[in-house]
VOLOMAR-397927 format. One record per residue (C-alpha): residue number from 1; residue in three letters; x, y, z. Coordinates in nm, 2 decimals. Example, Ala and Ser with C-alpha at 12.3 -4.5 7.8 and 13.67 -1.06 7.14 Angstrom:
BEGIN
SITE	1	ala	1.23	-0.45	0.78
SITE	2	ser	1.37	-0.11	0.71
REM end
This chain:
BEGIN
SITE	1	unk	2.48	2.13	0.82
SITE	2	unk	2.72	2.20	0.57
SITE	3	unk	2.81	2.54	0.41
SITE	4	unk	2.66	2.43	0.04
SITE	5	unk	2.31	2.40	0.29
SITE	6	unk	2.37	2.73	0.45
SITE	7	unk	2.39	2.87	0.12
SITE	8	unk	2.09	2.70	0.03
SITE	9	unk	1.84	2.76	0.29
SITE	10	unk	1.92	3.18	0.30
SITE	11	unk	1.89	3.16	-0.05
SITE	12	unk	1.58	3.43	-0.22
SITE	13	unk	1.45	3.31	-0.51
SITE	14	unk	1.16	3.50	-0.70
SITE	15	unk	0.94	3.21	-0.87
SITE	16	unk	0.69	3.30	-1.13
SITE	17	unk	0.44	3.08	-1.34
SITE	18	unk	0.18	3.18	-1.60
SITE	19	unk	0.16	2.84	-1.84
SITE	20	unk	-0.25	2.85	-1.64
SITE	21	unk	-0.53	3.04	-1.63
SITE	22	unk	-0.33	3.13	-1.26
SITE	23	unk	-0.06	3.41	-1.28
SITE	24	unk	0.14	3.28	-1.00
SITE	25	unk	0.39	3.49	-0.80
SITE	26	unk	0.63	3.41	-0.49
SITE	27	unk	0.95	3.56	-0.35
SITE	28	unk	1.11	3.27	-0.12
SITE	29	unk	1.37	3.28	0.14
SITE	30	unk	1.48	2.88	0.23
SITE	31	unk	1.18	2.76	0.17
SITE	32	unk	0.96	2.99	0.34
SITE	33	unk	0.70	3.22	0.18
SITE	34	unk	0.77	3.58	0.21
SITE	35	unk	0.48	3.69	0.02
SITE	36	unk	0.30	3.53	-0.30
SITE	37	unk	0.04	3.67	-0.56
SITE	38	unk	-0.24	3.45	-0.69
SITE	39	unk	-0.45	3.63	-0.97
SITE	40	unk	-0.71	3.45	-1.22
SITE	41	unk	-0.56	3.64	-1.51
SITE	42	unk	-0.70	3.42	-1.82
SITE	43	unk	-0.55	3.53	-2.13
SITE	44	unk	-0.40	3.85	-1.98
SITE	45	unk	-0.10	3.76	-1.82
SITE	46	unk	0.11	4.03	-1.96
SITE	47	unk	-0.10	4.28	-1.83
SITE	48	unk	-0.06	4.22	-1.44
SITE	49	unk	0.34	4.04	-1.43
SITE	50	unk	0.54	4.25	-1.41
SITE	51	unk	0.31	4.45	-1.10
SITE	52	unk	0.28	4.12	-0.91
SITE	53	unk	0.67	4.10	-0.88
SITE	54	unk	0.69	4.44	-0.76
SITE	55	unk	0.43	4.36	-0.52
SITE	56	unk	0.54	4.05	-0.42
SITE	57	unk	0.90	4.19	-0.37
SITE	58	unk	0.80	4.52	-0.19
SITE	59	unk	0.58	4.30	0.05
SITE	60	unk	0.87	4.11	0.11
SITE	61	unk	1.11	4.40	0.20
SITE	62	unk	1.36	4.31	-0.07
SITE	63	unk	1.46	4.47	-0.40
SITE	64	unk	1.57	4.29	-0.74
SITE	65	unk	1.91	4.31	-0.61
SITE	66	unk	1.87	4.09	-0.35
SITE	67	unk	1.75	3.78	-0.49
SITE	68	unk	1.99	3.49	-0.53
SITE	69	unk	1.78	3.33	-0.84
SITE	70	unk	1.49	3.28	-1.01
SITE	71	unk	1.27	3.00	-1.07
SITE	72	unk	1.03	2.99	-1.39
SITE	73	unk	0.75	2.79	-1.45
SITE	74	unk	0.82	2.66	-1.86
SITE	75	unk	0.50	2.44	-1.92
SITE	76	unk	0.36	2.26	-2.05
SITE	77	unk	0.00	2.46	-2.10
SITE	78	unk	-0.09	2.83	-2.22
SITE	79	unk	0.19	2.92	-2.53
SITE	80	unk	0.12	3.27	-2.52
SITE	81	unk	0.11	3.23	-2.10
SITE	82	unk	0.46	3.06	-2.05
SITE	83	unk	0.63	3.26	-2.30
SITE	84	unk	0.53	3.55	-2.09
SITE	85	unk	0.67	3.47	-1.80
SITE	86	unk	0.98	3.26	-2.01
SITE	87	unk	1.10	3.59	-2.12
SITE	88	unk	1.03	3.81	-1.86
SITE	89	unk	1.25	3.54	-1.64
SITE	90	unk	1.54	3.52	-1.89
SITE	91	unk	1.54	3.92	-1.87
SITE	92	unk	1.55	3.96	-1.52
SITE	93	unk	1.84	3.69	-1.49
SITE	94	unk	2.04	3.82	-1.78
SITE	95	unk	1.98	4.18	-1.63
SITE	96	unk	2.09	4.10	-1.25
SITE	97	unk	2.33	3.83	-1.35
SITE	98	unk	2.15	3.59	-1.14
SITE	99	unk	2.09	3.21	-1.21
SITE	100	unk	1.78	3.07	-1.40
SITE	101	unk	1.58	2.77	-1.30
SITE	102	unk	1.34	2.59	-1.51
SITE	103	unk	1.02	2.44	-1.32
SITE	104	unk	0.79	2.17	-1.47
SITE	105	unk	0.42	2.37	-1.44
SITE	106	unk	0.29	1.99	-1.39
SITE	107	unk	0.52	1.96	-1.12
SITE	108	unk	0.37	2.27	-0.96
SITE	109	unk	0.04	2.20	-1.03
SITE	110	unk	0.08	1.84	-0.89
SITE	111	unk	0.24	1.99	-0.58
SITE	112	unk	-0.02	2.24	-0.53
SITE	113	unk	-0.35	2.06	-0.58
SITE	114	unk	-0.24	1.75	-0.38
SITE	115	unk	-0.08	1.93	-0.07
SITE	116	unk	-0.47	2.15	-0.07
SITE	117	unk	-0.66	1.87	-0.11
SITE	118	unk	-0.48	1.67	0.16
SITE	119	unk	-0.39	1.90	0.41
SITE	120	unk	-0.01	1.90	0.38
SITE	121	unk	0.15	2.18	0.57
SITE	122	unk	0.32	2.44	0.35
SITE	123	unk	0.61	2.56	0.58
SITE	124	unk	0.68	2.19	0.66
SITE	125	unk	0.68	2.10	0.27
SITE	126	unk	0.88	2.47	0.21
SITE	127	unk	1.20	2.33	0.49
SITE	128	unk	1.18	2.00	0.27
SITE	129	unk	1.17	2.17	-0.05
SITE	130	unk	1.53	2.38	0.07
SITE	131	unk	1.72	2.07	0.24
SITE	132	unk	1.62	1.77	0.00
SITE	133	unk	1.89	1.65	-0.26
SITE	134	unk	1.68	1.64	-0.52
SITE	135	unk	1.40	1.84	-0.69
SITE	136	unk	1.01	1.83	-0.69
SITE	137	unk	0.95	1.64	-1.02
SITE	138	unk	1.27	1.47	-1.07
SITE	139	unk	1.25	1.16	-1.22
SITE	140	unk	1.33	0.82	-1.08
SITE	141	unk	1.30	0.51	-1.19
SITE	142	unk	0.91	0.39	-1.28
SITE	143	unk	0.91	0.09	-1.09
SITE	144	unk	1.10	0.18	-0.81
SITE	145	unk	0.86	0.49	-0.76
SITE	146	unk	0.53	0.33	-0.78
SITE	147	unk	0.70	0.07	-0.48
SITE	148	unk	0.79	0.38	-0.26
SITE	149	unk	0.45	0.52	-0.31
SITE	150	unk	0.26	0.21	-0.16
SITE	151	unk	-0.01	0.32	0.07
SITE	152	unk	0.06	0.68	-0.06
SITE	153	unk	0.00	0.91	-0.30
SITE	154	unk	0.01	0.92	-0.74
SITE	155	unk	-0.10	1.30	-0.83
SITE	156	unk	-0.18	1.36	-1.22
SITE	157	unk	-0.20	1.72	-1.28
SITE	158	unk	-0.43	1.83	-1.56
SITE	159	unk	-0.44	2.11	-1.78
SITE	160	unk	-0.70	2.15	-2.05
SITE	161	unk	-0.55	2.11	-2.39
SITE	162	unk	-0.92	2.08	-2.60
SITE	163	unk	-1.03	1.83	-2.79
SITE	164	unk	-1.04	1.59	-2.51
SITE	165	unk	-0.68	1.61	-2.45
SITE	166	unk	-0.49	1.77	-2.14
SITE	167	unk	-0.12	1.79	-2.07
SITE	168	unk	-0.08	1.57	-1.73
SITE	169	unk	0.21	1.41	-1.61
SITE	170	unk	0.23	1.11	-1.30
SITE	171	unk	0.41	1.18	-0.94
SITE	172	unk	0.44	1.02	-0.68
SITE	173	unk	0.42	1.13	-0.29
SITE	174	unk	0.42	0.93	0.07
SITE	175	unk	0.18	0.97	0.33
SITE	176	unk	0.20	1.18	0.57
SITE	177	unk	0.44	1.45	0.46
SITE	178	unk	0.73	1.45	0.12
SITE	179	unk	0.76	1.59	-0.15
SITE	180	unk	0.62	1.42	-0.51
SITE	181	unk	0.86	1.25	-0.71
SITE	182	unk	0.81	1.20	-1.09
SITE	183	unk	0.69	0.85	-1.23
SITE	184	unk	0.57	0.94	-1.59
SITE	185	unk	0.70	1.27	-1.81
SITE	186	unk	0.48	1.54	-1.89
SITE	187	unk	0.31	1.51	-2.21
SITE	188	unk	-0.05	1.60	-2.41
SITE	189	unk	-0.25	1.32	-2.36
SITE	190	unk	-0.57	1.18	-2.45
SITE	191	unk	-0.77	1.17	-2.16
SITE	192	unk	-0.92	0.87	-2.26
SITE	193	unk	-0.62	0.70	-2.28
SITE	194	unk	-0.44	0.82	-2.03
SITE	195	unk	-0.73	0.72	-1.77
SITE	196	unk	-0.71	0.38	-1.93
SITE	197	unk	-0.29	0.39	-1.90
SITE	198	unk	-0.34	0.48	-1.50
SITE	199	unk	-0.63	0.17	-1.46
SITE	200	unk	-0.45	-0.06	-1.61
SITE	201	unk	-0.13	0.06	-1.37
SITE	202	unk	-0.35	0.02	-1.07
SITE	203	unk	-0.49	-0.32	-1.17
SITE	204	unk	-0.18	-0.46	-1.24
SITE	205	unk	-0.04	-0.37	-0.87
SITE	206	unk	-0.09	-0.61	-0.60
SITE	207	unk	-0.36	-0.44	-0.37
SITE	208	unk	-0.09	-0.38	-0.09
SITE	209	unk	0.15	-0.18	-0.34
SITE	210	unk	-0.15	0.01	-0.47
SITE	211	unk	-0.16	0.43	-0.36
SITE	212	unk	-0.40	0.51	-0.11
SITE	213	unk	-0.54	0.78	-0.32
SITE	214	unk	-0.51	0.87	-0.67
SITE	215	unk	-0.53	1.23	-0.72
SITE	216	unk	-0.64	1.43	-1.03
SITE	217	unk	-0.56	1.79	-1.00
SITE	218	unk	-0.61	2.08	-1.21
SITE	219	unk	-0.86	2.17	-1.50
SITE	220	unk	-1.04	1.84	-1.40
SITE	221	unk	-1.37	1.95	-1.49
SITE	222	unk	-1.41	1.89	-1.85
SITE	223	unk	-1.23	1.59	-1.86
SITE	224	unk	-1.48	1.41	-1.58
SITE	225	unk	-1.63	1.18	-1.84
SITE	226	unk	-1.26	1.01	-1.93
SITE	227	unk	-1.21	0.97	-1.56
SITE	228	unk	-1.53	0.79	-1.48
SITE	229	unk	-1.41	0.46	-1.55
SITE	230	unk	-1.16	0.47	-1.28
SITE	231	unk	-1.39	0.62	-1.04
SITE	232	unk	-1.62	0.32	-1.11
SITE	233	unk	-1.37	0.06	-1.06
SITE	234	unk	-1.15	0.20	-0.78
SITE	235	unk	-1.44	0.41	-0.61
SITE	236	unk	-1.31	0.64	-0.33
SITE	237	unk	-0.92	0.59	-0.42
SITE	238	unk	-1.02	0.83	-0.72
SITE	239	unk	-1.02	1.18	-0.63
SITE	240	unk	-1.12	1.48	-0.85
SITE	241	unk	-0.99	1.80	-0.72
SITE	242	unk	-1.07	2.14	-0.94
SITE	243	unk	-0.75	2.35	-0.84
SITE	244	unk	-0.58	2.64	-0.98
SITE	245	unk	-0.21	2.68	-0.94
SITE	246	unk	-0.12	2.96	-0.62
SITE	247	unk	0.19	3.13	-0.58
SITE	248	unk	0.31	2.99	-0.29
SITE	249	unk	0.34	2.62	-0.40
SITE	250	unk	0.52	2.74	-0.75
SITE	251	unk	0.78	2.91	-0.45
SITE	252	unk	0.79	2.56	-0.28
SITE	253	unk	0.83	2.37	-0.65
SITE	254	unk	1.10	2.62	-0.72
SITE	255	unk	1.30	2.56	-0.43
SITE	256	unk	1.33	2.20	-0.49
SITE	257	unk	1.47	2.29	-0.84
SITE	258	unk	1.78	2.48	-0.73
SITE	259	unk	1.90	2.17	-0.60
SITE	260	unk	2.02	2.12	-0.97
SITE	261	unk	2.24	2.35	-1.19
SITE	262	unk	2.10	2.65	-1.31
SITE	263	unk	1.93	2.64	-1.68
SITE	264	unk	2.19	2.87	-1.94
SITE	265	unk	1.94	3.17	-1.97
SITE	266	unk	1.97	3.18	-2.35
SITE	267	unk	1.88	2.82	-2.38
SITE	268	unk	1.59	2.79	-2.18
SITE	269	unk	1.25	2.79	-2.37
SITE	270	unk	0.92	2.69	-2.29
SITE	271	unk	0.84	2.33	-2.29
SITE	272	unk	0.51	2.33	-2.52
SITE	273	unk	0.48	1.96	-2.60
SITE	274	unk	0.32	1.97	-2.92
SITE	275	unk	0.35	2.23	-3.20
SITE	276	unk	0.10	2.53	-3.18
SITE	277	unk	-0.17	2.49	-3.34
SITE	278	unk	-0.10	2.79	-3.60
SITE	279	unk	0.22	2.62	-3.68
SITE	280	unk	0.08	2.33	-3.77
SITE	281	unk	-0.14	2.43	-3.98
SITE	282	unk	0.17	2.60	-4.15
SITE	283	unk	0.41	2.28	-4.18
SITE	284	unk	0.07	2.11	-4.31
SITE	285	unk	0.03	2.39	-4.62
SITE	286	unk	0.36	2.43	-4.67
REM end
């Protein structure tokens, strides 16, 4: 092992999501969970942040001044939820000089729901997350992903965005053990036509490059109806898995990302997709 590894697996990162209905809290030491905070906070984020990362950090034995980083969750999903924990992120960086990482929620989410729902073991994942090269979510090429993934795993994470739509995103993970790797960009979709994308993707595979299971994780439950199709067609290789984002797996999502440089902590926003709606009902009157 190399000294840039060393560094890598000691480091402590505090990783924080709120872009779900899931306020998501972990402090992280190489990979490994030293304490996490779960709570179903809706719409009142703001209200339980800030006491989460003291918890979180006390039941770790560490104070802000000896984490390493810190790894944010910017979206897509809730505006008023990843700005929260956007700026609350940027603050603590730019107050304990300390580097900034920006974490796909999708990625998260993806991570989360799939390694639940299939029995994948966290502290395995967690040592993967600190030594791989590259982070959970990256992008490689389309093509060459969907050819790894043969006999594995695609994950589409789903959060609700109303009117039949829902911000999901397409990763790709082997079977047993790995980390997902990104095959489409995270985006609000139709659901509709985002099952039809993923259907015709399947069909178009030759049964031997096909995943073994196509996962839908997240705020699956409204969006059932736009999913059917697939279920019909593909049967069991279709699996629907309600699952809210925990604070461990936005740890394990965050480790992977500080494989990359750091985000500048003035330039890092939230990643909303699409305009809020109030905005656009602005630019439209205007």
């Amino acid at each position: 092992m190399n000294e840039h590894e060393n560094i890598r697996s000691s480091q402590r990162l505090l990783t924080l999501d709120t872009a779900t209905s899931s306020l998501a809290v972990a402090v992280m030491e190489g990979g490994r969970v030293l304490a996490e905070r779960t709570i179903h906070a809706e719409r009142n984020h703001s209200a339980y942040l800030v006491t989460a990362i003291g918890d979180c950090l006390k039941a770790a034995g560490l104070a802000k001044q000896d984490l390493d980083g810190i790894a944010v969750g910017v979206g897509p999903g809730s505006y008023t939820g990843i700005r929260i924990a956007v700026t609350t992120a940027k603050t603590l960086a730019w107050s304990l000089r300390l580097p900034v990482y920006g974490v796909s929620s999708l990625a998260a989410l993806a991570l989360g729901g799939w390694a639940s729902a299939s029995g994948q073991d966290a502290a395995a994942l967690g040592e993967l997350a600190a030594r791989r090269s590259a982070p959970a979510g990256s992008a490689r090429p389309a093509e060459e992903g969907r050819r790894a993934a043969a006999g594995g795993h695609w994950i589409a994470p789903l959060i609700d965005a109303r009117r039949g739509q829902a911000y999901s995103a397409l990763f790709a993970a082997p079977a047993p053990g790995g980390l997902p790797e990104r095959l489409e960009p995270d985006a609000i979709r139709l659901m509709d036509g985002w099952a039809d994308e993923l259907k015709r993707q399947l069909e178009q595979l030759p049964a031997e490059e096909r995943p073994a299971r196509l996962w839908f994780v997240g705020e699956t439950e409204k969006h059932e109806a736009a999913i059917a199709p697939l279920i019909a067609a593909f049967g069991e290789l279709v699996q629907l898995v309600p699952y809210e984002l925990e604070g461990a797996w936005v740890g394990i999502a965050g480790t992977a990302r500080t494989a990359l440089p750091a985000d500048d902590v003035h330039a890092l926003e939230p990643n909303y997709t699409q305009l809020a709606e109030a905005e656009a009902k602005r630019l439209r009157n205007a």
